[in-house]
Structures are given as C-alpha cells and as structure tokens.
BAVEX-384031 format. One record per residue (C-alpha): x, y, z; residue in one letter. Coordinates in steps of 0.02 Angstrom, whole numbers, plus 50000, padded with zeros to 5 digits. Layout:
! BAVEX-384031
X/Y/Z/A
...
***
This chain:
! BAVEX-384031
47799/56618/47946/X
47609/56593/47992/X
47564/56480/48114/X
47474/56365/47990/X
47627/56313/47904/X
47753/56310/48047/X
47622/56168/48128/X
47614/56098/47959/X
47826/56111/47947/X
47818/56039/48109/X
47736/55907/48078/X
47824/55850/47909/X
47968/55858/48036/X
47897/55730/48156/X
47844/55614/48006/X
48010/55612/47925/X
48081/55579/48102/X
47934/55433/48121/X
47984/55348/47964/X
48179/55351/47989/X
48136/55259/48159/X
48022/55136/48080/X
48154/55114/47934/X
48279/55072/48054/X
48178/54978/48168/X
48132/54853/47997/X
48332/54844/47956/X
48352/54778/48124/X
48206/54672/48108/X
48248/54598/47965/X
48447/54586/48044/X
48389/54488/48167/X
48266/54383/48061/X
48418/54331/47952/X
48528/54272/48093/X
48405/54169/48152/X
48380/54079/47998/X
48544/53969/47985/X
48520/53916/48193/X
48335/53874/48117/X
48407/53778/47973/X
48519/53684/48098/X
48371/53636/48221/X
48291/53581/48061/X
48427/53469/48021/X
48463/53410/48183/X
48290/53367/48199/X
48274/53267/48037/X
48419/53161/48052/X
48345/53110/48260/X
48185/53068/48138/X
48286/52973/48022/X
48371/52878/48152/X
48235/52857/48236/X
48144/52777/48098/X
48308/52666/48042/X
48297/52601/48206/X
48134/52531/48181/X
48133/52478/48021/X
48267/52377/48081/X
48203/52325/48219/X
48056/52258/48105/X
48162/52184/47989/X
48225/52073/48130/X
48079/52030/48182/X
48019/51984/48026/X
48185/51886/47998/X
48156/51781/48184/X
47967/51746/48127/X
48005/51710/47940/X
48147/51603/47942/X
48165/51540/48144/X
48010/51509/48210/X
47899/51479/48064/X
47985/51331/47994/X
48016/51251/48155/X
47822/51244/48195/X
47797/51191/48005/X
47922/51060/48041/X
47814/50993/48230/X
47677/50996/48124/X
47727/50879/48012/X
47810/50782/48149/X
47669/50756/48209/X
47569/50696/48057/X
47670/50574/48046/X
47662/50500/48223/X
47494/50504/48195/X
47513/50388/48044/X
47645/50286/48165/X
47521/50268/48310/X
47402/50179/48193/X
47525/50075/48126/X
47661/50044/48242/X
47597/50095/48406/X
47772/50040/48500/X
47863/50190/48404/X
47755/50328/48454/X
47826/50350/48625/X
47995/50425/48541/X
47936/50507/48396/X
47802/50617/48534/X
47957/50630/48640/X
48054/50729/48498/X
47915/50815/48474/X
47890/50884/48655/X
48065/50944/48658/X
48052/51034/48500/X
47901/51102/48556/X
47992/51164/48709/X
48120/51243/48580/X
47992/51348/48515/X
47907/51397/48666/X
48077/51461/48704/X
48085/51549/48527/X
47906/51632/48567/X
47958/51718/48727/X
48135/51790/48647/X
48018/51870/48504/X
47914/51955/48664/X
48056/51985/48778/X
48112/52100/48621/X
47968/52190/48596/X
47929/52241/48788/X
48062/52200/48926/X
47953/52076/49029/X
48006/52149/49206/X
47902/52276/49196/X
47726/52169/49182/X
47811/52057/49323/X
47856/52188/49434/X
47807/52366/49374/X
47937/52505/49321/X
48023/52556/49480/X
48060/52352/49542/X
48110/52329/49399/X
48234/52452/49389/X
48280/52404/49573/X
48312/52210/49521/X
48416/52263/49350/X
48529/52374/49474/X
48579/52251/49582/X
48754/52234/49584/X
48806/52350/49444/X
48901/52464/49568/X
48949/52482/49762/X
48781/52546/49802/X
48640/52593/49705/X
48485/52714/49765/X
48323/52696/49675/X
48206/52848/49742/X
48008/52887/49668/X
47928/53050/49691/X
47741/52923/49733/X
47720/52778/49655/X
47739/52766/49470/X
47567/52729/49452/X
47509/52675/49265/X
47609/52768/49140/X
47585/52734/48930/X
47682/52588/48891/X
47785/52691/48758/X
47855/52795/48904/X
47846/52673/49015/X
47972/52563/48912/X
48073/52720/48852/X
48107/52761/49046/X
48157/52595/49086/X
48269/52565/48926/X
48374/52723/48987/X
48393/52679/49159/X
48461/52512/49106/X
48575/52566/49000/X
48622/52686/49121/X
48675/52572/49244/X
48743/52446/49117/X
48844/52576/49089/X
48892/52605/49259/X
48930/52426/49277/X
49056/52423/49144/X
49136/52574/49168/X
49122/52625/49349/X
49080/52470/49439/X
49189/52546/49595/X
49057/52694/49610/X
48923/52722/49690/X
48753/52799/49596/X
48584/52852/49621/X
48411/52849/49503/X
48271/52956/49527/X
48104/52965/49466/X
47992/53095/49481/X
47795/53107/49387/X
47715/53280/49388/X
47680/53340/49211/X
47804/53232/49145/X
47919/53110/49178/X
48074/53137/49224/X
48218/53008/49246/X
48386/53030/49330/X
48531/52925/49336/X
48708/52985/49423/X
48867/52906/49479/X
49015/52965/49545/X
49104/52873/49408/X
49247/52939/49299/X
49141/53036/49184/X
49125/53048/48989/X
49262/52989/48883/X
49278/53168/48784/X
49294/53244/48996/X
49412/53123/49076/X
49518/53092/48899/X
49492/52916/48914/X
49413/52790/48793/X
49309/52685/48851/X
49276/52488/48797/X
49123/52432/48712/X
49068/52578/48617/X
48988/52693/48730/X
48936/52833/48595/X
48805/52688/48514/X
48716/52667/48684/X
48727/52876/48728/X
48657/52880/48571/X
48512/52743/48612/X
48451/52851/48757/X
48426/53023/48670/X
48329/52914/48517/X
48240/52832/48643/X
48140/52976/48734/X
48132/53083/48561/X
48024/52923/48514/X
47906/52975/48660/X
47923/53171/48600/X
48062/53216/48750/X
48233/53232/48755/X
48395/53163/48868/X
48543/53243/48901/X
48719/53147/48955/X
48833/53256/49053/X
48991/53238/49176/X
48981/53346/49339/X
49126/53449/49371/X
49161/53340/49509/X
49163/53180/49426/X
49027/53077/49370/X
48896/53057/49251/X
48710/53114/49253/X
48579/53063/49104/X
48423/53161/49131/X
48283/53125/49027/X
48104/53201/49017/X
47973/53118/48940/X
47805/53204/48910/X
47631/53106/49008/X
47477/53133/48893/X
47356/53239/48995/X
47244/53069/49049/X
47406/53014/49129/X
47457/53154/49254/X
47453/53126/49421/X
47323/53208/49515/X
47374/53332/49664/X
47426/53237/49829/X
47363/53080/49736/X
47422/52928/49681/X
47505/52912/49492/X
***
C-alpha cells in the first residue's frame, strides 16, 4: 500500500472515530437536556402558582379595601355631611338645638377619623414611619418570648418601602409566632444590608410541626405561607426550617435595587 492512501486510510479512520465521539457526545447531550426538562417544568409551575398567589393576595387585599371605602367609610362621611346641613338649617332657626346636633356630629367625626387610620394602618404598618424598621421590630418583640435579641449589621439606613415593609411583615410574624408557640424560648433577629437584605429570625423553640410531630394551634402553614409570598413580592425568597437542635430559623433575602446599597464602611 502507497503511502498516499495509507494517510488517506488513516485519516478516514480518525474521522469515523471523530464522528462516533461527537454522536455520542449529542446522545448524551440531548440525555441530559431531557432530564432537565420535567425539574424545568416543575420550577415553572412552582413559580406560577407563587405568582398566582401572589396576585390573589392582592386582589384581595384590594377588594377589601374597596369594600372598607365603598360601604364603611363613604356613607358615614355622606351621612356627617348631611348632618351637618341640617344643623346649619337648625342654627338659623333654632339656635338652642345646635349645641347637640354639632355634638353628634363631632363624635361621628371622631368615628371616622378612626376609620381613616385603620384603612392606612393596612396599607403600611405605621411603626415603621414612627420609629424606623429596626425599633420597630424591637417594640413588636417585646414580650413575645423570655428574651429577645434584635442585632443590625449598621443602621438600616433608607431601604424601598416594598422591602422595607416585606422585612418587617416577616419578622412579625416570626415572633408572633414565637409568642404563640414558644413563648418559654428564647430568640434572636438579625439584620444584615450588603447587596441585599437579609433577615433572620431563630428561637430555640420546639420546631416545625411536620419535625417535632406536633400540631400546632392557629394555623401556622397560612402564616409560613405569608412569609415566602411576602419576599417573592420583592423578587427574594424565605426559607422556614427547624435546627437539628431544636428551634426554628426563617431566613429571608430580599434584593436592594442598586441606588439602595450601602456604600463600603458607610452608612445604609
């Protein structure tokens, strides 16, 4: 055999060789490609019913709302309204009964006042514009447990309200938690800003009903539930664990835009 055709023999050798490797490397490829896709389909899934949650939450949420503002406080200031029309009418014509009729009037009034700050209490808890996110998570722990630790990594600085509210919804229900169920523990809640936010809370509480075997009163699964739709509203996540040696730990991170991170060896 020449030369010529045992490097050209050779070579059709190497080729075939070449394209049984790439064949298999594609049937692997395309293996692994197809397991992927049902753990894909279940993030999908997963991630569609936190949406729709999410946005059933809301919508009822505005539905209340609606329902406080339609039918609570809208007729009631209809009804001083016309209240006073007609002491207006009664001053001019019997001044002696005004004094009573303005009297009902002011304690309505006070009524609705009180109406007024229920509707805002709902839609942003007002400790943290009266005190700022960390006092107010020091003045809602007060008593839930045997001792309670509130630690910050800086100040909290000024954080988006969104996150701001979503940090301070999950500590709360954290330690209402706590205070129901381990009220004879002690805990501790940590913030720390870098990047992100990130919020602990741990006890030394029983645990999780599905790790002690207990059930616990009041529905705890609805408010576990709260926390992990309250930081995906913010794009981040929570997790609720028990520690191996009893307790509980939430840990949530919730993403800072970038005009919110906390500059180095700064303030937040």
């Amino acid at each position: 055999m020449s030369a010529g055709r045992r490097e050209r023999f050779g070579m059709r050798a190497v080729l075939a060789r070449a394209a049984v490797l790439a064949g298999a490397f594609a049937a692997g490829a395309v293996t692994a490609h197809a397991a992927t896709i049902p753990h894909l389909h279940r993030i999908a899934a997963d991630l569609q019913r936190s949406r729709e949650r999410i946005l059933a939450g809301r919508e009822e949420e505005r539905r209340r709302l609606r329902h406080d503002l339609h039918d609570g406080l809208g007729p009631t200031l209809a009804s001083l309204a016309m209240s006073l029309d007609a002491a207006r009418i009664t001053l001019a014509c019997e001044p002696e009964r005004t004094d009573p009729l303005l009297a009902d009037v002011r304690e309505r009034l006070a009524c609705a006042v009180g109406q007024v700050r229920e509707l805002a209490h709902g839609l942003r808890p007002p400790a943290l514009d009266d005190l700022g996110l960390v006092a107010a998570i020091e003045s809602y722990a007060v008593g839930c447990c045997k001792r309670v630790e509130v630690r910050c990594d800086g100040p909290a600085g000024e954080l988006p309200a969104a996150v701001e509210v979503a940090a301070y919804r999950i500590v709360r229900e954290s330690l209402t938690n706590i205070r129901l169920h381990a009220a004879e523990s002690t805990a501790v809640v940590l913030i720390d800003r870098a990047a992100d936010l990130h919020v602990t809370v741990a006890d030394t509480g029983p645990g999780l009903p599905a790790a002690n075997g207990t059930a616990r009163r009041g529905g705890p699964t609805r408010g576990l539930d709260a926390m992990r739709e309250w930081a995906a509203e913010v794009g981040g996540g929570c997790t609720i664990t028990s520690r191996s040696g009893g307790g509980t730990v939430v840990a949530a991170r919730l993403p800072l835009p970038a005009g919110y991170h906390r500059p180095a060896g700064g303030r937040g």
